[in-house]
matplotlib code that plots the C-alpha trace (Angstrom):
import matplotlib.pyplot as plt

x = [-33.8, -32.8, -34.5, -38.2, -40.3, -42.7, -40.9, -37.2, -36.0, -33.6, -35.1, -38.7, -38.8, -36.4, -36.8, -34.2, -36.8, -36.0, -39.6, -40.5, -43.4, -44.6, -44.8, -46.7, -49.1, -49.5, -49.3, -50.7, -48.6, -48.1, -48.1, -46.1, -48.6, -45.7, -43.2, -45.2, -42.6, -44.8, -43.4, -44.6, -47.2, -48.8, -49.3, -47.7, -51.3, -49.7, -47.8, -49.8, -46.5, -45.2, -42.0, -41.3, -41.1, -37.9, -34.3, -32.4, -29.0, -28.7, -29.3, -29.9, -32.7, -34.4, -34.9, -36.6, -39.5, -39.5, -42.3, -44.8, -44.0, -44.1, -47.9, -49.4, -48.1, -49.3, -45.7, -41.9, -40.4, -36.6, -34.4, -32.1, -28.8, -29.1, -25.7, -26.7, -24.7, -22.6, -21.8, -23.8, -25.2, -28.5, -31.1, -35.0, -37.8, -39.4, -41.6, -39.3, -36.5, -38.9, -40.0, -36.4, -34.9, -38.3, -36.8, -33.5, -34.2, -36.4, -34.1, -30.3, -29.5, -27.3, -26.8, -23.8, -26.3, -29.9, -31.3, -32.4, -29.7, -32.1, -35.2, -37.6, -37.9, -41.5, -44.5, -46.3, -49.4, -49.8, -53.0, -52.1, -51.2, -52.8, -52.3, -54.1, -52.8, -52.0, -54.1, -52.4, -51.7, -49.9, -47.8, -46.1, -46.3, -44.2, -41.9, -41.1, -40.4, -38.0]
y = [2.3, -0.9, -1.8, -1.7, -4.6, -2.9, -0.4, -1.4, 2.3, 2.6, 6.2, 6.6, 9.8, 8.7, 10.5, 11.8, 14.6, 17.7, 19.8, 17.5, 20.1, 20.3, 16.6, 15.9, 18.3, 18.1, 13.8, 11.0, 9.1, 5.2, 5.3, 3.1, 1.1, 0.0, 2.9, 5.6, 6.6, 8.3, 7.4, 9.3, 7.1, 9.5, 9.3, 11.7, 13.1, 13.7, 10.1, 8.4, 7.2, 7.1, 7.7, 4.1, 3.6, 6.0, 5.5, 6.5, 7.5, 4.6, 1.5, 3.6, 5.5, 2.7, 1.2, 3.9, 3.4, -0.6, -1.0, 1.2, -1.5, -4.0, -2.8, -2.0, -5.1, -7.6, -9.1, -9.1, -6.7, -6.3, -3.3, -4.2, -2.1, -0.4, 0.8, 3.2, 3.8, 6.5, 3.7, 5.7, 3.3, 3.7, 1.7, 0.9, -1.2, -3.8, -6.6, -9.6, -10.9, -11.4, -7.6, -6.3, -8.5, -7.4, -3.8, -4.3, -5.7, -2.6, 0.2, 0.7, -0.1, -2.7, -4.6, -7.0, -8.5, -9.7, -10.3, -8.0, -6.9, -6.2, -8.1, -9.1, -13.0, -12.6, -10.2, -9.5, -7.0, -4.8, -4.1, -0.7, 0.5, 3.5, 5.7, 8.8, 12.8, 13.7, 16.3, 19.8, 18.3, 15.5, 17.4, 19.7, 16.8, 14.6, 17.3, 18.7, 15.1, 14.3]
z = [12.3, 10.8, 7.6, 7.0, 6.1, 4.0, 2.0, 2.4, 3.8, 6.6, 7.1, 7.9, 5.8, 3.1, -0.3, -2.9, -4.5, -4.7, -3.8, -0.7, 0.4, -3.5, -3.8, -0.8, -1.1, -5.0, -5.4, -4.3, -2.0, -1.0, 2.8, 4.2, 6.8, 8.6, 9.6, 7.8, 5.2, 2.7, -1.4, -4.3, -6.7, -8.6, -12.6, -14.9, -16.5, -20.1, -20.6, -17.8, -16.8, -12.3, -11.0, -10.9, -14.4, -15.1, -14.3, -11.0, -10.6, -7.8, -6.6, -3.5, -4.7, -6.9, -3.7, -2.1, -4.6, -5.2, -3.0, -5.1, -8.1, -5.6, -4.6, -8.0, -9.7, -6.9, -7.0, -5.7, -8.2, -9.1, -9.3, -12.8, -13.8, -17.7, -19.3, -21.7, -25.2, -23.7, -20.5, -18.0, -15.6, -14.4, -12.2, -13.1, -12.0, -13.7, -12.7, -13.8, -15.8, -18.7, -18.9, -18.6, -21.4, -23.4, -22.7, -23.4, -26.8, -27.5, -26.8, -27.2, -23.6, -22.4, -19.1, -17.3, -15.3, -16.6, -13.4, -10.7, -8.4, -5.6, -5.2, -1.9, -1.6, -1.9, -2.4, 0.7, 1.5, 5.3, 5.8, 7.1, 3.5, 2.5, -1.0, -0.9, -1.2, 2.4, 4.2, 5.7, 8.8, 7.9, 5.5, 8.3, 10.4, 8.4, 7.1, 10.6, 11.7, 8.3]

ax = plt.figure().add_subplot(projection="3d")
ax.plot(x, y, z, "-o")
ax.set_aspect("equal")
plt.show()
């Protein structure tokens, strides 16, 4: 499968978390309208805080969740790079130059780069889009499939 237009996987049942069955029957998923990919969105009930708004260990896997951001923020987000004191390198999601340089200047990251090393050209919406928790079926659907 070459990439998809909607949610930028190669894999139409992409995902690096560890607990596939646990997350799709537990979390609210974006549904990818166009290959079906199904992405975690749900909100952290404590800190009120989504996947998308921690760090990943790649590029790779930023990716994988870009088009959540992309949805709830209405606009082409970027995936930026964040070095942190010890040099570890790290990828995270934010909705613009602007918001990552406000970041930077709050914590005690750094970057080489301040713009967003992965980026669509421009926001789009599908109409198939759906986010919802997945009923029984689909679950052992989709995991027999992935």
């Amino acid at each position: 499968m070459k990439e998809c237009i909607e949610c930028y996987a190669n894999d139409d049942h992409a995902t690096p978390i560890l607990g596939k069955r646990e997350c799709l029957e537990n979390h609210e998923q974006y549904i990818c309208g166009t290959c079906g990919r199904c992405i975690c969105c749900q909100k952290d009930d404590k800190r009120q805080l989504r996947r998308i708004d921690f760090p990943f260990k790649s590029l790779a896997i930023a990716k994988l969740y870009l088009r959540v951001a992309d949805h709830l923020y209405h606009k082409a987000c970027g995936i930026y790079e964040v070095i942190s004191e010890s040099k570890r390198k790290s990828y995270k999601i934010f909705v613009d130059d602007t918001s990552f340089k406000e970041y930077l200047g709050k914590s005690k990251k750094s970057a080489e780069k301040h713009q967003a090393l992965y980026r669509n050209p421009s926001y789009q919406e599908f109409t198939k889009t759906r986010i919802r928790k997945l009923y029984p079926n689909e679950i052992e659907e989709y995991l027999r499939k992935g």
